[in-house]
C-alpha positions as CSV (number, residue, x, y, z in Angstrom):
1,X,-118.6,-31.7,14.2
2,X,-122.2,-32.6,13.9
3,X,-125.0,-29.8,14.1
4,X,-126.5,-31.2,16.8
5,X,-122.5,-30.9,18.8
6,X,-122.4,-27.6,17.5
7,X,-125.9,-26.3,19.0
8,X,-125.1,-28.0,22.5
9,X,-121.4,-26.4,22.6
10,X,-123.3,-23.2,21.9
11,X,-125.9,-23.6,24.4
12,X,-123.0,-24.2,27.1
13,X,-121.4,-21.1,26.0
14,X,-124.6,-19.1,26.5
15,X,-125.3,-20.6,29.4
16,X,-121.5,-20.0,30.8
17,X,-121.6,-16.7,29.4
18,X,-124.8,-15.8,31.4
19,X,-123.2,-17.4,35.1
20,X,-120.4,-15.2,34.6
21,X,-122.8,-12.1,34.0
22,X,-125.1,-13.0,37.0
23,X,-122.0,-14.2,39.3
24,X,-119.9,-10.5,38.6
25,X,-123.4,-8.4,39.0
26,X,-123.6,-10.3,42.4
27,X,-120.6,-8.9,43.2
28,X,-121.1,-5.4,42.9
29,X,-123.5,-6.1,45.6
30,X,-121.6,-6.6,48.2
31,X,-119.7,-3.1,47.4
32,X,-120.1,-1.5,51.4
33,X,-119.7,2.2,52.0
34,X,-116.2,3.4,53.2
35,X,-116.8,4.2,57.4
36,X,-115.3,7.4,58.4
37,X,-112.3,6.0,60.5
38,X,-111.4,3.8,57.9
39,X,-111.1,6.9,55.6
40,X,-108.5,8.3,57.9
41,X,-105.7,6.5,56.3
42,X,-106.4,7.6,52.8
43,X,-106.1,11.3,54.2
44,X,-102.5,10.4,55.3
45,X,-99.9,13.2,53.8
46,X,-98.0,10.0,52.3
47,X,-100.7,8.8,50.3
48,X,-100.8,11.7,48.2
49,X,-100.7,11.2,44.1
50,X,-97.7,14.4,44.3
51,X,-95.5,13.1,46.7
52,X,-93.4,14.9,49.3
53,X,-93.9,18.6,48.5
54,X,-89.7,19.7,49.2
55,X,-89.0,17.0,46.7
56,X,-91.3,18.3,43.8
57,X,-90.2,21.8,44.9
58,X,-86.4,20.6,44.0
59,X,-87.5,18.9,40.8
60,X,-88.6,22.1,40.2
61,X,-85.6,23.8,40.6
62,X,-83.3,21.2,39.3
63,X,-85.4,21.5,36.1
64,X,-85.3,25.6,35.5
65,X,-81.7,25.4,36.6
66,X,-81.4,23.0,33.6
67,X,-83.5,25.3,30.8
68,X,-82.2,28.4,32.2
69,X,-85.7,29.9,33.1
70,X,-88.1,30.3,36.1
71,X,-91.4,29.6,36.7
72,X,-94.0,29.3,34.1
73,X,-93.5,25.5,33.7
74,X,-96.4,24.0,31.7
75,X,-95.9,26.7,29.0
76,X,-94.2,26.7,25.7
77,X,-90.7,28.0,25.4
78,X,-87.9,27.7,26.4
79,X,-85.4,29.9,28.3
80,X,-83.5,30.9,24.8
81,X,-86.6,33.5,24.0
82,X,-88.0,32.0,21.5
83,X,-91.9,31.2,21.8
């Protein structure tokens, strides 16, 4: 490849490299503020991160039944005593 290839291949890349900067910076932009109504289905009890509440509870459950102790998940321990 001559010099003179290699400097316009650059260029093009700069030049590419720069549309793609200025075309995704125009995007953001157009970013509107969420309305108040349309916020409403967000707040929905089903689009929670948790889930249904009766099925964590029995997660729960299943999983102290299981290590034979109550409560205090998120610690260390187990239910055998030892800490």
């Amino acid at each position: 490849m001559t010099p003179r290839t290699h400097r316009r291949l650059a260029t093009l890349a700069r030049l590419a490299a720069l549309a793609a900067i200025a075309w995704g910076a125009a995007g953001c932009g157009a970013i509107k503020p969420v309305q108040a109504w349309e916020k409403g289905h967000l707040a929905r009890p089903e689009m929670l991160m948790e889930g249904d509440l009766l099925e964590g509870r029995y997660d729960e459950h299943i999983y102290a039944s299981r290590e034979a102790a109550s409560g205090g998940s998120g610690v260390g321990g187990g239910g055998c005593g030892c800490n």
